[in-house]
Each structure stands twice: as C-alpha cells, then as structure tokens.
Backbone as a ProteinNet text record, in pm:
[ID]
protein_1_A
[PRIMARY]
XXXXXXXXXXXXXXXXXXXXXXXXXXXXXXXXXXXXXXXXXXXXXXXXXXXXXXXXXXXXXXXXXXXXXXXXXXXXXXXXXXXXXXXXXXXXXXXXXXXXXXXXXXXXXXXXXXXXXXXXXXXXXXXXXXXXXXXXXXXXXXXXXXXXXXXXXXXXXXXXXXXXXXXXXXXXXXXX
[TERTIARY]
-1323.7	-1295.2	-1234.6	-1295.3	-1224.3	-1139.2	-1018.5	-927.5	-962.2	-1053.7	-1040.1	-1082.4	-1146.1	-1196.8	-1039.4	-970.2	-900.9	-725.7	-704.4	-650	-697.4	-849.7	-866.5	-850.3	-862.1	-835	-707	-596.5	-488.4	-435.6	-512.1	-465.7	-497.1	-649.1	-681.4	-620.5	-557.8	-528.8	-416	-343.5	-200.2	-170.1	-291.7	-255	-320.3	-425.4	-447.9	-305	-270.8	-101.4	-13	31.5	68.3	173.5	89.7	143.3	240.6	174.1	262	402	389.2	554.8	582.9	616.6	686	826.9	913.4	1045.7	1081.2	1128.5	1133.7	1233.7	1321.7	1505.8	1540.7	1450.4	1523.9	1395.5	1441.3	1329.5	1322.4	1366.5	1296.3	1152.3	1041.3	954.1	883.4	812.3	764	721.1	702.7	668.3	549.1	472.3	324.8	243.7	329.3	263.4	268.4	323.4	319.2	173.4	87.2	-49.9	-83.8	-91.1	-129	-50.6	60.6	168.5	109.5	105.2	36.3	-56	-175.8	-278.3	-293	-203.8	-162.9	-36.9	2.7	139.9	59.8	2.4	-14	-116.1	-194.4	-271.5	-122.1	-45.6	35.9	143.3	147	195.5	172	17.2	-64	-61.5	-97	-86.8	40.7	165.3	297.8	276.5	225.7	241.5	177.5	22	-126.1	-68	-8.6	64.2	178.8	265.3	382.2	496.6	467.3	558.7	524.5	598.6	649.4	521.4	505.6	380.4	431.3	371.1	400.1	299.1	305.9	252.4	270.1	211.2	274.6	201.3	261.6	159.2	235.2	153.9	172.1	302.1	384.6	529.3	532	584	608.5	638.8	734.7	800.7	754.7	555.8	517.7	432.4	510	509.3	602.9	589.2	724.1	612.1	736.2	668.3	717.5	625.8	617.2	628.3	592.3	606.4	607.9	765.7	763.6	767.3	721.8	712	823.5	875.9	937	865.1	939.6	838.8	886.8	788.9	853.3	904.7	996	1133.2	1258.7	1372.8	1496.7	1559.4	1507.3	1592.5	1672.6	1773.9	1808	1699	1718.7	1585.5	1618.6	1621.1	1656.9	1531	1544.3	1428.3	1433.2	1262.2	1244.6	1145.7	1142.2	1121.4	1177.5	1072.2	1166.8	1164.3	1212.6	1222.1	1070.2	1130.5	1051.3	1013.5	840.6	859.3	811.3	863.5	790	679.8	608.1	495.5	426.7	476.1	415.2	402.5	456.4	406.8	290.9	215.4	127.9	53.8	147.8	85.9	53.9	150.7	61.9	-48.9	0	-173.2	-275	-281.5	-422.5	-443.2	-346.1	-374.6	-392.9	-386.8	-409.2	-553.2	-652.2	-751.6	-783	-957.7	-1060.1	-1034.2	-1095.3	-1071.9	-1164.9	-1168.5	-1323.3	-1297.6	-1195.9	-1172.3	-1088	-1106	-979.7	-861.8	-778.1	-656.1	-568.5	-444	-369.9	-234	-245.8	-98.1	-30.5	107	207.2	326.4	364.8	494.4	649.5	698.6	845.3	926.5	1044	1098.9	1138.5	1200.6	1256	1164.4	991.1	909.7	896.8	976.8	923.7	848.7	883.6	834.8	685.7	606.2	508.8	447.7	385.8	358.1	183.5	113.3	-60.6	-98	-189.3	-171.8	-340.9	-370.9	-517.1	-501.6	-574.9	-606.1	-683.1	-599.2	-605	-730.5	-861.7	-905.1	-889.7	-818.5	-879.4	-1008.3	-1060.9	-1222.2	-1278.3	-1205.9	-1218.2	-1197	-1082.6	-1017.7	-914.1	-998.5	-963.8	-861.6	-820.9	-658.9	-540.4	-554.4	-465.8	-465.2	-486.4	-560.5	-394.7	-403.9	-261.5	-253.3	-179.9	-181.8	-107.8	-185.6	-141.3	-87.3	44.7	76.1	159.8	117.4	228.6	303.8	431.3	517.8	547.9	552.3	586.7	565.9	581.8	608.2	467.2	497	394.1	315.5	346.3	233.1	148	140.8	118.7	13.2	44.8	-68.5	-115.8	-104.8	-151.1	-296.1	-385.8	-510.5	-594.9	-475.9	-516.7	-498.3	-451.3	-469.6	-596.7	-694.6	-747.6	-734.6	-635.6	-567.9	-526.2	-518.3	-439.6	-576.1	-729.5	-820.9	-799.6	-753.3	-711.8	-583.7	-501.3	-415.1	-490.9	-604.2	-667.3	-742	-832.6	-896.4	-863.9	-716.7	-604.8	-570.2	-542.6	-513.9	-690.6	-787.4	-861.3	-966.4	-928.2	-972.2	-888.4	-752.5	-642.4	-632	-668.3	-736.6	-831.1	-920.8	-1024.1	-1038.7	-908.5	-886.7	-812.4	-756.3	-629.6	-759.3	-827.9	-946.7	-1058.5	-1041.3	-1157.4	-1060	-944.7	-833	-852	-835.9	-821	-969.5	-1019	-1208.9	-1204.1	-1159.8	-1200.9	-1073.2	-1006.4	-876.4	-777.4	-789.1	-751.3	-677.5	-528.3	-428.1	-431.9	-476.1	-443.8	-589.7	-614.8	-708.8	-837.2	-916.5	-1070.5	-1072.2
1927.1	1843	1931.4	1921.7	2017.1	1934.6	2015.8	1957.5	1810	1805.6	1674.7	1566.9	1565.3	1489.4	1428.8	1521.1	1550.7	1463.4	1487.7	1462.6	1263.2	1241.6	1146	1023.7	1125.1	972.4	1005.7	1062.3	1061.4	944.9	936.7	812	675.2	717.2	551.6	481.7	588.1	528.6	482.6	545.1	499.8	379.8	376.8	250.2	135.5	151.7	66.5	-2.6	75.2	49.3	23.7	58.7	12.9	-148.8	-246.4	-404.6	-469.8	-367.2	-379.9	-302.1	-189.5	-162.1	-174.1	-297.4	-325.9	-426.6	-347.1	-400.6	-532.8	-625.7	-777.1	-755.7	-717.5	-696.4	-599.5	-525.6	-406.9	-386.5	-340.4	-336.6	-162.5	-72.8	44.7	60.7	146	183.9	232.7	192.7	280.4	428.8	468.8	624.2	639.5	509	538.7	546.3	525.5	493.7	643.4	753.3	843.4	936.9	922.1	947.9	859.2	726.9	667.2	703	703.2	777.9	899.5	996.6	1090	1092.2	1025	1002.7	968.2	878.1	788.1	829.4	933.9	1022.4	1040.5	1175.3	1213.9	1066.6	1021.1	902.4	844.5	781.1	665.3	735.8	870.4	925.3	945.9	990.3	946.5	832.6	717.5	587.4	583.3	553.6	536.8	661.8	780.6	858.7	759.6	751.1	705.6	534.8	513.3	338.4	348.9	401.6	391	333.6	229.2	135.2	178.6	144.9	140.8	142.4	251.4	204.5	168.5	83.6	67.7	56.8	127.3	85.9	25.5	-63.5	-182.8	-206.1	-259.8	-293	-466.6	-480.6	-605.7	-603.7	-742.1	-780.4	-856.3	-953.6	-1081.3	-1189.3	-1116.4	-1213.9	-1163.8	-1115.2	-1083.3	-917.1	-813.8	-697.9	-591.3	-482.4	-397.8	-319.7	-207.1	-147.4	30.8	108.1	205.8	317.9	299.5	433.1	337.8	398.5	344.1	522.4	518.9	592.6	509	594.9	495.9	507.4	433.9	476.8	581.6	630.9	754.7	769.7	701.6	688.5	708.5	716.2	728.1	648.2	511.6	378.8	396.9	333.7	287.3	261.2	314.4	266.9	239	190	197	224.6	352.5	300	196.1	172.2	1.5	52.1	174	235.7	137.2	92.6	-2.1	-163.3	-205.7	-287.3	-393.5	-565.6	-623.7	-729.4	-741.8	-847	-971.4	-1083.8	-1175.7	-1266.8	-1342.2	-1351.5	-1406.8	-1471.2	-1480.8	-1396.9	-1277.9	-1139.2	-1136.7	-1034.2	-1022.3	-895.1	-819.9	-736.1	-824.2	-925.5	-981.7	-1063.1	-1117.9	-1203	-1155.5	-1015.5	-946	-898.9	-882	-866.9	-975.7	-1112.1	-1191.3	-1265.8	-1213	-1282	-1156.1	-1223.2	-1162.2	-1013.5	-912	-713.4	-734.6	-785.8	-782.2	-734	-657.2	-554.9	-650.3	-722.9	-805.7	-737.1	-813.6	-782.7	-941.5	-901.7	-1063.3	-992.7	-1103.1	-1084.9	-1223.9	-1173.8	-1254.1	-1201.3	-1328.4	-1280.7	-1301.5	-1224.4	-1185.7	-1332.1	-1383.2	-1458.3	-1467.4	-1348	-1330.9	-1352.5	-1378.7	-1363.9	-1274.5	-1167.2	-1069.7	-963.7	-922.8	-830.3	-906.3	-817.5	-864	-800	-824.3	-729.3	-751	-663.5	-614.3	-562.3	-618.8	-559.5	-579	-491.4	-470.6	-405.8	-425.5	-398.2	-236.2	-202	-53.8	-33.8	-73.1	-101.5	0.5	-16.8	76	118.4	191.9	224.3	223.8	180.6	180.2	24.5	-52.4	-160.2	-250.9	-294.9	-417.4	-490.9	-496.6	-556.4	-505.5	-333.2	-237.3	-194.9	-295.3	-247.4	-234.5	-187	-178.7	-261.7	-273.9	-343.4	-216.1	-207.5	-85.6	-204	-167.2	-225.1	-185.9	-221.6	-194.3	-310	-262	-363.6	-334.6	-431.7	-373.6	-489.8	-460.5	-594.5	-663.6	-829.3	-909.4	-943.2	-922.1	-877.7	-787.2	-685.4	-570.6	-627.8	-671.1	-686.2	-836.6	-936.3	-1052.9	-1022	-1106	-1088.9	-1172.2	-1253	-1323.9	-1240.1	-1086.5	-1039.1	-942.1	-896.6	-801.7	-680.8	-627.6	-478.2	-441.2	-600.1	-566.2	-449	-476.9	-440.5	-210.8	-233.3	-58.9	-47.1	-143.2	-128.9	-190.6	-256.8	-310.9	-219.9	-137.3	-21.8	86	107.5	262.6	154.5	53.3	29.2	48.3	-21.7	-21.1	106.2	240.7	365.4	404.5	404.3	456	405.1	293.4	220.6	311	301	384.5	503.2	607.5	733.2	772.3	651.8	678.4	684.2	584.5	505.2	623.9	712.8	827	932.9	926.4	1021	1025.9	868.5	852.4	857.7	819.7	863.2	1027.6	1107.3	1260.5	1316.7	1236.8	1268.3	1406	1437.3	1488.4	1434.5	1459.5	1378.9	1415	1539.4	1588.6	1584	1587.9	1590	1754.8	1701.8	1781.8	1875
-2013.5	-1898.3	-1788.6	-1662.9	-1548.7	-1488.1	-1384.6	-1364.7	-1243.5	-1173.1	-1101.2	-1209.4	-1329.1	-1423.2	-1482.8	-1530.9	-1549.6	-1511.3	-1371.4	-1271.5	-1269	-1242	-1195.5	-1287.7	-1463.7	-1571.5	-1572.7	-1575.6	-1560.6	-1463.8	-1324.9	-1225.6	-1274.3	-1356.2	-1419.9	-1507.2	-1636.5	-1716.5	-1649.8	-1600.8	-1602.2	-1469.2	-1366.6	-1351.9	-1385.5	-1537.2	-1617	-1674	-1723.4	-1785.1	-1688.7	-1592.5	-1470.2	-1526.5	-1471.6	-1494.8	-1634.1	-1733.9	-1818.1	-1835.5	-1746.3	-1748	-1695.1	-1567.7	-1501.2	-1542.2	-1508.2	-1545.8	-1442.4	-1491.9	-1391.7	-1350.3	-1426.1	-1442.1	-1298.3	-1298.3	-1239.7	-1105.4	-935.3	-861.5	-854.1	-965.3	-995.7	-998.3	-972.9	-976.7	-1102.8	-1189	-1301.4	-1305.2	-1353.1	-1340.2	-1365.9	-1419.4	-1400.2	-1241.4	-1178.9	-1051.5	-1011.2	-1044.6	-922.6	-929	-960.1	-969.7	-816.2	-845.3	-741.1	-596.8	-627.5	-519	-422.6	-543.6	-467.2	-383.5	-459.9	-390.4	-229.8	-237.1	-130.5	-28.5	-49	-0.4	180.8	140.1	261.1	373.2	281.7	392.6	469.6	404.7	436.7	520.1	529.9	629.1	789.1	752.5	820.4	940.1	881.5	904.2	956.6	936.4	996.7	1128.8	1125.4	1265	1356.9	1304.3	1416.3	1496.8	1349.2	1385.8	1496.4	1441.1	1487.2	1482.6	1314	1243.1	1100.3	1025.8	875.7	793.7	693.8	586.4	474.2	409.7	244.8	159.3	51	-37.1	-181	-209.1	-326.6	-451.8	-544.4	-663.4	-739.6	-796.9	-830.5	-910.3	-891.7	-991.7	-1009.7	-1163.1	-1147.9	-1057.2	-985	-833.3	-708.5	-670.5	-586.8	-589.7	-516.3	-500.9	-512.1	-552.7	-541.6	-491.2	-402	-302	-419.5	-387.2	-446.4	-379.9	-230.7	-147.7	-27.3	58.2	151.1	329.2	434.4	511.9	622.8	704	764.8	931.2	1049.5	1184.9	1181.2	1295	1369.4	1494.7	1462.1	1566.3	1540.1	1605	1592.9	1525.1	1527.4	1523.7	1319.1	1329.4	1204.5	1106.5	991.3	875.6	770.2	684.8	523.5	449.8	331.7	259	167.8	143.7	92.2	-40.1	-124.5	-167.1	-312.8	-407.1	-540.3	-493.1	-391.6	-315.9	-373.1	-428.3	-442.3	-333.8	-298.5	-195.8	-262.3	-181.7	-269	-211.6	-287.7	-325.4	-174.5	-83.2	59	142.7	128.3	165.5	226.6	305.2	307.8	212.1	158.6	47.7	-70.7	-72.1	-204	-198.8	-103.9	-37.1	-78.2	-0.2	-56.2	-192.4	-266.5	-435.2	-483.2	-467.8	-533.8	-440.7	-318.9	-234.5	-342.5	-305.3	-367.6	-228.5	-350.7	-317.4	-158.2	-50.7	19	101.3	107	236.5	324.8	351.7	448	479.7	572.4	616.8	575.4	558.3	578.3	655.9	746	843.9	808.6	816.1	784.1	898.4	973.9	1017.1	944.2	957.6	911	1010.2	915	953.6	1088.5	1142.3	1275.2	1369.7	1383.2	1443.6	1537.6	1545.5	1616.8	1512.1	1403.6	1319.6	1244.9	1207.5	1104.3	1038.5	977.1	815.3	794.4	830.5	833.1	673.8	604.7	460.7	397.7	327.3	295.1	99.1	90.3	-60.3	-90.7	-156.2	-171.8	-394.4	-375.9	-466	-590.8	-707.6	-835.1	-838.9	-826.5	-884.5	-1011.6	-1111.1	-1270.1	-1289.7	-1262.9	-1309.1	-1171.1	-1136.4	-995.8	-1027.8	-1133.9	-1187.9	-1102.7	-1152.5	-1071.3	-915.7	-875.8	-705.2	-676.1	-582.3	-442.7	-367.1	-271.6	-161.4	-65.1	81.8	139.2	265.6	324.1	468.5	573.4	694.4	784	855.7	891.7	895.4	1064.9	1152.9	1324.8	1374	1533.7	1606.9	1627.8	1588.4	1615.3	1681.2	1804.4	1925.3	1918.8	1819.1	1839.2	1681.6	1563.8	1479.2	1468.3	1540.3	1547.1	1555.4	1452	1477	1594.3	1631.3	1801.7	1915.1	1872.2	2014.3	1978.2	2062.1	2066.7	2065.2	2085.1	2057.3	1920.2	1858.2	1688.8	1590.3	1703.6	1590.7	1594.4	1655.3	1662	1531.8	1493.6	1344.6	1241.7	1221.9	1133.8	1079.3	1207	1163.5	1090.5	1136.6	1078.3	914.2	893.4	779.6	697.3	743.7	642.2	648.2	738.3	706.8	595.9	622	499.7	385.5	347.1	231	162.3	263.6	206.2	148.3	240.3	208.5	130	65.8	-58.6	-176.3	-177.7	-248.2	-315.3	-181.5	-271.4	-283.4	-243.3	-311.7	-466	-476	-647.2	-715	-648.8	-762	-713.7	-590.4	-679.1	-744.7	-740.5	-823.9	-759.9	-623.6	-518.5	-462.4	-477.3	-374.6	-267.6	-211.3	-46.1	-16.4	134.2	225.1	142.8	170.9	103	184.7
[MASK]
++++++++++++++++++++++++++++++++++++++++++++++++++++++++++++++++++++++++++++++++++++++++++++++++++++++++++++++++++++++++++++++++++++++++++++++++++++++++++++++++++++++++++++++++

C-alpha cells in the first residue's frame, strides 16, 4: 500500500468510527477527527481570509454539532476560539447534516440578528454517515440568500467543500 492509499484509509476508517466516540458528557473533540482536520486545515483557512468572517468545521453530536476546527476573521476584533464547542441542533451546520448531502447551503440567523451562520455539507467519499458540515459565521446582510451579493459566499463555501472533499479521496491534506 503507498502512502496516499495509505493516508486516505486512515481518514476513512476513522471517520467511519468517528460518531461512536463521541463523548456527550464532555464538548472535547475526539481524536479521530484529526485526519479530517487536516484535510480541511489549510481550505478553511482559506475561506475565513477570501470571506472575511469565521470558518468552522463540524461533525455530528447527540445535541446537534460540535465544531472541530474553528479559523477565526481576519480582523482585530475580540475572538474566542469555538474549537470543542457544541452547536445545537437548529444550527445551520446541522441542518445540512441531517438535509439530504445535495450540495445546498442552509442559512440560519444567530439570535442577535445581525450575525448569521452559511453552512454546506462537507461529503465522506466512502460513508455519507460521516459527512461534515463546513460554515461561516458573519453579518446577515452579507449571507442572506435574499440578497444577491450573498452568491459570492455561497460559492467560497461550496468550492471549499469541495476542496476539503478531494483532500480526503487523495488523502493529501495540503494543496496538489
């Protein structure tokens, strides 16, 4: 077996296994995820520059989503990481793990209605159980799918979807 063969059942199996070690108790991260992590490192970096608000990426939890890799903007402002951090289930990351994989987007606004949360499904290529949910979080004007400008963050989410996506089938975490 050569190393992207290698590399790439290493990402499958383990986020085959994935759902079952997730701890309810605790909003720690499993350690099976950092395969997928990787994968998804440099895209979601990416994404938070081109955006200009918050990326996350998530996987399924009993009470919704826990987020597994969080980027923050790239700005000055105050940040916390949200890194462990569970969301729950009206999310828009979980939305899309639980809608059928079809490429979609789901926007959800954040209570305060100025913030809102853009989120797309980041697919397993082996086992559609383990999919992701990839999202960005920023002001609502800015990803409402009633404005016409939102389709320039719809696009950057569901290219970076994509590019985490064949990260993990060549089993290559960084750029080719």
């Amino acid at each position: 077996m050569d190393r992207t063969s290698t590399v790439l059942h290493r990402a499958l199996s383990s986020l085959r296994l994935a759902p079952q070690h997730i701890d309810e108790r605790t909003a720690a991260p499993s350690q099976d995820f950092n395969c997928l992590r990787a994968a998804a490192m440099i895209w979601t970096d990416e994404l938070a520059a081109l955006s200009g608000m918050s990326a996350q990426l998530a996987v399924a939890h009993p009470r919704g989503v826990q987020l597994i890799h969080h980027v923050f903007r790239p700005d000055n402002s105050p940040q916390r990481l949200a890194t462990g951090d569970v969301l729950p289930r009206d999310s828009a990351a979980a939305r899309v793990l639980t809608a059928p994989h079809d490429g979609r987007c789901a926007f959800v606004r954040q209570p305060n209605a100025r913030t809102a949360e853009l989120a797309t499904v980041v697919p397993c290529p082996e086992a559609p159980e383990c999919a992701a949910a990839l999202s960005v979080t920023g002001p609502s004007d800015l990803l409402d799918p009633a404005v016409p400008e939102s389709i320039r963050y719809r696009l950057l989410l569901l290219q970076t979807a994509a590019s985490i996506r064949s990260s993990l089938v060549a089993g290559i975490p960084t750029r080719a």
